[in-house]
C-alpha positions as CSV (number, residue, x, y, z in Angstrom):
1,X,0.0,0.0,0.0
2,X,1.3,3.4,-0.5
3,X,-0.3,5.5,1.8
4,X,1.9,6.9,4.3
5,X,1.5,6.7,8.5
6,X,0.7,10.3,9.9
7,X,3.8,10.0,12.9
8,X,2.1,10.9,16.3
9,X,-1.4,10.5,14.8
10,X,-1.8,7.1,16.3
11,X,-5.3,6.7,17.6
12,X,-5.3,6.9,21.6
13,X,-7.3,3.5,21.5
14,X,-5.3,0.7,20.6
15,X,-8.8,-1.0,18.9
16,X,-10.3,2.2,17.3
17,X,-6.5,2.9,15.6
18,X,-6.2,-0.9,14.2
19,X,-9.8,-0.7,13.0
20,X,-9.2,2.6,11.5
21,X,-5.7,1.2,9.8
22,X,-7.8,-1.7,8.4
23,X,-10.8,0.3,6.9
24,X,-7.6,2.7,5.1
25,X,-5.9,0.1,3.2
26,X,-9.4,-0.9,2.0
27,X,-9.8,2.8,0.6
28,X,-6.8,2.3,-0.6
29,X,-7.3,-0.6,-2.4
30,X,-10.1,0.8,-3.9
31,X,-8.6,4.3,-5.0
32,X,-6.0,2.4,-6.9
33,X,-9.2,0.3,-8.4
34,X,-11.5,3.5,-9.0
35,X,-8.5,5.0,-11.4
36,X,-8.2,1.8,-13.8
37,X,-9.3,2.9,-17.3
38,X,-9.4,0.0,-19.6
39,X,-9.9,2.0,-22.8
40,X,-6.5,4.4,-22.0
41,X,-3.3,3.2,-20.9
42,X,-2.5,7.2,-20.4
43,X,-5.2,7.6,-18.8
44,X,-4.8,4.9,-16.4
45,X,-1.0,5.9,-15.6
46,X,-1.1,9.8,-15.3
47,X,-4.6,9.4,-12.8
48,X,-2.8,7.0,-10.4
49,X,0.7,8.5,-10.4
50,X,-0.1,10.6,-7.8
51,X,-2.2,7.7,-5.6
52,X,1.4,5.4,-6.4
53,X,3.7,8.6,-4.9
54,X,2.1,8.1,-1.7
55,X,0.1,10.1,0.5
56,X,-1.5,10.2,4.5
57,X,-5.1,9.7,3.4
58,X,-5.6,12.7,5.5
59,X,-9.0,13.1,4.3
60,X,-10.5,9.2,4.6
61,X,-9.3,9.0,7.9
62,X,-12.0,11.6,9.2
63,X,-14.2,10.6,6.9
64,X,-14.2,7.3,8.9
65,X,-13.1,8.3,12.3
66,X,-16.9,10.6,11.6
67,X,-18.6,7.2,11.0
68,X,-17.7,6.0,14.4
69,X,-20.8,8.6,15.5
70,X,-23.4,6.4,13.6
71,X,-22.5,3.5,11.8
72,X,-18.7,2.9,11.7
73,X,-19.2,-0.2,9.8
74,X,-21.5,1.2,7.3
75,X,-20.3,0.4,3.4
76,X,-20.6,4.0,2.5
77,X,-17.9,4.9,3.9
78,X,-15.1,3.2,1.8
79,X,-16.6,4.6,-1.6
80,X,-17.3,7.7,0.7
81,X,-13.5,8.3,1.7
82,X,-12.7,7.7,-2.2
83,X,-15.0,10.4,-3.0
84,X,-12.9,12.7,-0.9
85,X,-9.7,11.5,-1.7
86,X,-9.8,12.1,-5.6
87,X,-11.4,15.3,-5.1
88,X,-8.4,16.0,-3.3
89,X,-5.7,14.4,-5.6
90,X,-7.4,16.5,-8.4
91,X,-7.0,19.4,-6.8
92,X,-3.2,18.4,-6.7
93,X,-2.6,18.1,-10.0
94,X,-4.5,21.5,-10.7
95,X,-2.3,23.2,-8.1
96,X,0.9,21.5,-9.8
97,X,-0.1,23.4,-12.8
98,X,-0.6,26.6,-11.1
99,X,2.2,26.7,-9.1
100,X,4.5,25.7,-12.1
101,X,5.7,22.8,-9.4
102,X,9.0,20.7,-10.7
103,X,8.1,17.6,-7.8
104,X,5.1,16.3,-5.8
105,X,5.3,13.6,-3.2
106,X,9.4,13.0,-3.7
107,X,8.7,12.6,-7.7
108,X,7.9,14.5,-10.6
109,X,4.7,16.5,-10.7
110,X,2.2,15.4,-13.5
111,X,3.2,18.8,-15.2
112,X,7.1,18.1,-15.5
113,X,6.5,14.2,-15.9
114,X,3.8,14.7,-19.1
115,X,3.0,18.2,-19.8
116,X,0.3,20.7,-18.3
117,X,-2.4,19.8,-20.8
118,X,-2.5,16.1,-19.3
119,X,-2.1,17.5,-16.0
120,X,-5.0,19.3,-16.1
121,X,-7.4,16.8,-17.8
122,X,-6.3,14.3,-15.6
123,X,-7.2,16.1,-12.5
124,X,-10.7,17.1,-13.9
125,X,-11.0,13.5,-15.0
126,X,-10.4,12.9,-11.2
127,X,-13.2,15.1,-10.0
128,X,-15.5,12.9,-12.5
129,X,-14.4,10.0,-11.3
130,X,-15.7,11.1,-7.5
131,X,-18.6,12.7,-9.0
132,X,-19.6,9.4,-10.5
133,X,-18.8,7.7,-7.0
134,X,-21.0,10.2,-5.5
135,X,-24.0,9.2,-7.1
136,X,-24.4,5.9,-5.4
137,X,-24.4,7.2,-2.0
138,X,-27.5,9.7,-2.9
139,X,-28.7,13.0,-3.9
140,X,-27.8,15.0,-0.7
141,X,-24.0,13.3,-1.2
142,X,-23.9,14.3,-4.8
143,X,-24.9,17.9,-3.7
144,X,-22.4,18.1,-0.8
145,X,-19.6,17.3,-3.4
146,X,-20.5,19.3,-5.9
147,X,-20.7,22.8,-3.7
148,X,-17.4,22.0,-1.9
149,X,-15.8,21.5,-5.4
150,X,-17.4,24.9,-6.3
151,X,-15.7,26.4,-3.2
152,X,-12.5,24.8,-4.1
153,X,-12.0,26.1,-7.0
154,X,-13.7,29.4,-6.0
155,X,-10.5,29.7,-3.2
156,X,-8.1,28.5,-5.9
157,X,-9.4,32.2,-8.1
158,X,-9.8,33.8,-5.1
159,X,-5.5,32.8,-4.0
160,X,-4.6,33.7,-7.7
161,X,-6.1,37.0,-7.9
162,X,-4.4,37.7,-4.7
163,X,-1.0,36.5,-5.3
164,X,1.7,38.7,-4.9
165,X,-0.3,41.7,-3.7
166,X,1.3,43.4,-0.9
167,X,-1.7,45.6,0.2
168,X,-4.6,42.7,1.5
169,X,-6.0,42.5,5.0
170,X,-5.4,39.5,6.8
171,X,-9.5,38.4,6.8
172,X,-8.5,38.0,3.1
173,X,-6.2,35.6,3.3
174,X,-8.2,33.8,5.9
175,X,-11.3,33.6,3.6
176,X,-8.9,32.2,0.9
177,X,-8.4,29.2,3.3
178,X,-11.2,28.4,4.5
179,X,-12.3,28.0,1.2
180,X,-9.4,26.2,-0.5
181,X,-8.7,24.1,2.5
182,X,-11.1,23.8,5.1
183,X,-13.7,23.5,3.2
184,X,-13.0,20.0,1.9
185,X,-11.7,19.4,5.6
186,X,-15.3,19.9,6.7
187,X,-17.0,18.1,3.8
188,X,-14.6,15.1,5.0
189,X,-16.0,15.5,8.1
190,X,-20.1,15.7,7.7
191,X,-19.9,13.0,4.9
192,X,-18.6,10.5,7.3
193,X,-21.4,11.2,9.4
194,X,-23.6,11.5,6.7
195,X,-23.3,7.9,5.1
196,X,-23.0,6.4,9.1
197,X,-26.3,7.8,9.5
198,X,-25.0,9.6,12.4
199,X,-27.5,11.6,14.4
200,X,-28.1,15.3,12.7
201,X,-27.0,17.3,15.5
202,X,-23.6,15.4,15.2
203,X,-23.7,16.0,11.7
204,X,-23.5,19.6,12.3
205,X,-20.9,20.0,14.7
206,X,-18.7,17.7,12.8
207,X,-19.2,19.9,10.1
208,X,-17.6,22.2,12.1
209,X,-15.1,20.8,13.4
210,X,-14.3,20.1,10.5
211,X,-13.9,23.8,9.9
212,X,-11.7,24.8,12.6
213,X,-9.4,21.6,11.9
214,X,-8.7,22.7,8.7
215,X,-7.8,26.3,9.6
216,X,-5.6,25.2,12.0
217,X,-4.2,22.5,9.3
218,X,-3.7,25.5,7.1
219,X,-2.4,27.8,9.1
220,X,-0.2,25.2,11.0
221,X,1.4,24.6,7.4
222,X,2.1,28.5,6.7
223,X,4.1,28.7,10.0
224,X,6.1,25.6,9.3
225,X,6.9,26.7,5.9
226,X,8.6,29.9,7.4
227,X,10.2,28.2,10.8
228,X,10.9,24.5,10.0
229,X,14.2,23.3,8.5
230,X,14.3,22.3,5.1
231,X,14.9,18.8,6.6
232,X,11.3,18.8,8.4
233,X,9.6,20.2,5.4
234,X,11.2,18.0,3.1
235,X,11.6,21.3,1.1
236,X,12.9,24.9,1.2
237,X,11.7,26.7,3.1
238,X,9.6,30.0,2.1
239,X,8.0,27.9,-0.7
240,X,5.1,30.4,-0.4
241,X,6.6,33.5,-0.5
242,X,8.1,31.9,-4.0
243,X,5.2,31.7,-5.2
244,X,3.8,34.8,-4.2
245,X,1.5,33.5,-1.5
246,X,1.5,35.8,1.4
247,X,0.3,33.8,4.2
248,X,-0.9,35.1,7.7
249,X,2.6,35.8,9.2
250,X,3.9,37.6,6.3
251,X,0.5,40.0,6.3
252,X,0.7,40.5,9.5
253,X,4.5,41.4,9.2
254,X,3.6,44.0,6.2
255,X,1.3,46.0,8.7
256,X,2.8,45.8,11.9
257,X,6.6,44.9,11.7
258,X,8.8,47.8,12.4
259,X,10.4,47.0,9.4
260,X,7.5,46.5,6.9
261,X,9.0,49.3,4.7
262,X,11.7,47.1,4.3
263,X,10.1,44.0,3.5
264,X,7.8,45.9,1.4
265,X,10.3,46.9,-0.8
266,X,11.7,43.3,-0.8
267,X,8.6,41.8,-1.5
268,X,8.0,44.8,-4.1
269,X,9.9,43.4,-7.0
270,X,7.8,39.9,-7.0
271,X,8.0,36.5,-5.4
272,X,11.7,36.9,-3.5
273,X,14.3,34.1,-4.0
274,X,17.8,34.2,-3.3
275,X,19.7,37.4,-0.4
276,X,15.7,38.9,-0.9
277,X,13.8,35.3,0.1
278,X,16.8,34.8,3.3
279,X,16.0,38.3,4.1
280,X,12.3,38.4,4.1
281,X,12.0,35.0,6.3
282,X,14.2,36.8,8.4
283,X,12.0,39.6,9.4
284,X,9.0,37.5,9.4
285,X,10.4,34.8,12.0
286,X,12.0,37.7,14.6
287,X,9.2,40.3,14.5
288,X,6.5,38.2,16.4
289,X,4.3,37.1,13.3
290,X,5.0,33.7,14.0
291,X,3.6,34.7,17.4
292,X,0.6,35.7,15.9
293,X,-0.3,33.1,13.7
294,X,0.3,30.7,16.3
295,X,-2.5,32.5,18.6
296,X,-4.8,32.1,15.3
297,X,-3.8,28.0,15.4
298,X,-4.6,27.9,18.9
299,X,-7.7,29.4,18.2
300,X,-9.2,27.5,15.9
301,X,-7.5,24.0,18.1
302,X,-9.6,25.2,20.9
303,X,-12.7,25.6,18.9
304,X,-12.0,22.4,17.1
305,X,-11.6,20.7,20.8
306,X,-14.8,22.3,22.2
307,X,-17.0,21.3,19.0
308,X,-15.8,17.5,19.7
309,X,-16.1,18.1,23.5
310,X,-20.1,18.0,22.7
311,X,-19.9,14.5,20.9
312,X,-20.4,11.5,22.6
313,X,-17.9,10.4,25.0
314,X,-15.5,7.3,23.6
315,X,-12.8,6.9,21.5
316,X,-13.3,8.6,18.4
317,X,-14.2,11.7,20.0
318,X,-10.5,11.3,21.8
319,X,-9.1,11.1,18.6
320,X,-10.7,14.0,16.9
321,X,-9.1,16.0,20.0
322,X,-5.8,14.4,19.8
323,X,-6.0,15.3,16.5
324,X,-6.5,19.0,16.6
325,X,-3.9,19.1,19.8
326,X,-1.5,17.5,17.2
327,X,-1.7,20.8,15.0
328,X,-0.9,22.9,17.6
329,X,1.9,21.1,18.9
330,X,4.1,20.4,15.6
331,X,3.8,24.3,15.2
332,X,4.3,25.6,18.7
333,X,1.1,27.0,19.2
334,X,-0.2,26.6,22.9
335,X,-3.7,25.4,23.8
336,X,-5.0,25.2,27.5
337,X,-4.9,21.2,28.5
């Protein structure tokens, strides 16, 4: 199998994490199975390069660990956790594209290894192909789906448009998230509860935790990308200043730093690389930004751990909490035991 284990994600329950490992290598097994295209060897190869590369399964692992609030072992859930997991690989290939990427996962993006054109039709084969899933698990499924796709993409526009523009307010950037990340977060989370039949008021504040875990996810990566080592991130760091994607430390740096003239002026001449990238992680890491975004992480941990505070006591409701604890930690945010 070549999904990856998430380290210090292990379920607190030795039963609930086993089960939980078991019910993953069945999605995996059938995400390789859902790419197979008979009629087009291409096909077939570009659409499960990315599932072959690896991945953490993120995604189908809330979608299940949700089920545990109605019917854990209801069969929705593997197609269910599919769904998710190709709308998420097709994102992948579509960021590729956009972010002119030269790797993904350790190998060659789609982009470098074919060519943009079949990265792009391969990822909007992908959200067919969980489109298609969707319609066996219902109308309200099918629905879901298709609006978090539209906010996907409407986060993806939304991060473009932005790009490289020193002058945004932080709530920009914040929407840009929650749209491009969180939101698929949150669908993970109501769909497992959807097709487990779980009650409706657990549907609902899974669909928000959902939310908050995904902030935190998002914002816990922006931090990293400024303070980890290269080593950590298996990357350079500053990927996102590259790009021109001003996250929430470097917005809050350009309006409060004592030296946001400066890092104006760096950030002035487009994406930084080089003396003007060193310098402008510089500023951003010693001015308190990371501070900052770190009391945002914390935020949304806490209201991630309050919303799964209200489900039923056991151990899935442990491991949504260790879960969201987990994002704070790895970036050095603090949240009150």
């Amino acid at each position: 199998m070549s999904r990856r284990v998430i380290p210090g994600l292990e379920a607190p329950d030795a039963t609930l994490e086993a089960d939980v490992r078991n019910r993953l290598d069945q999605v995996e097994e059938a995400l390789e199975k859902s790419v197979r295209v008979e009629s087009s060897g291409l096909l077939s190869e570009t659409s499960s390069y990315l599932i072959a590369a690896g991945g953490k399964r993120f995604r189908a692992m809330l979608v299940l660990l949700a089920g545990y609030f109605g019917d854990p072992t209801d069969p929705r859930l593997i197609p269910a956790s599919v769904a998710i997991e190709l709308v998420h690989l097709a994102t992948l290939y579509h960021d590729d594209v956009i972010d002119e990427a030269d790797s993904r996962r350790g190998a060659p993006s789609a982009n470098v290894r074919w060519d943009n054109t079949v990265a792009i039709l391969t990822g909007d084969y992908l959200f067919a192909r969980a489109s298609e899933l969707s319609t066996d698990l219902g109308t309200d499924v099918c629905r879901l789906l298709a609006r978090t796709i539209a906010v996907l993409c409407d986060g993806q526009i939304r991060e473009v448009d932005s790009s490289a523009k020193i002058e945004q307010p932080e709530s920009n950037y914040l929407q840009i998230i929650n749209r491009k990340t969180a939101s698929l977060i949150s669908t993970s989370c109501r769909l497992g509860a959807m097709c487990s039949d779980a009650p409706i008021e657990h549907v609902e504040i899974l669909d928000g935790f959902g939310d908050a875990l995904g902030m935190a996810f998002q914002l816990s990566d922006d931090i990293m990308d400024i303070t980890a080592s290269q080593l950590e991130l298996g990357k350079e760091p500053g990927s996102d200043l590259r790009l021109g994607v001003y996250t929430l430390p470097v917005l809050h740096s350009l309006a409060t730093s004592g030296r946001r003239d400066e890092l104006a002026r760096l950030l002035g001449h487009g994406a930084p690389d080089g003396e003007r990238l060193d310098r402008a992680l510089e500023i951003i890491r010693e001015d308190g930004s990371i501070e900052h975004a770190r009391e945002a992480v914390a935020g949304e941990v806490a209201r991630a751990v309050g919303l799964a505070e209200r489900l039923p006591l056991g151990p899935a409701g442990h491991a949504l909490v260790q879960l969201a604890r987990f994002l704070a930690h790895r970036c050095g945010a603090e949240v009150p035991a």
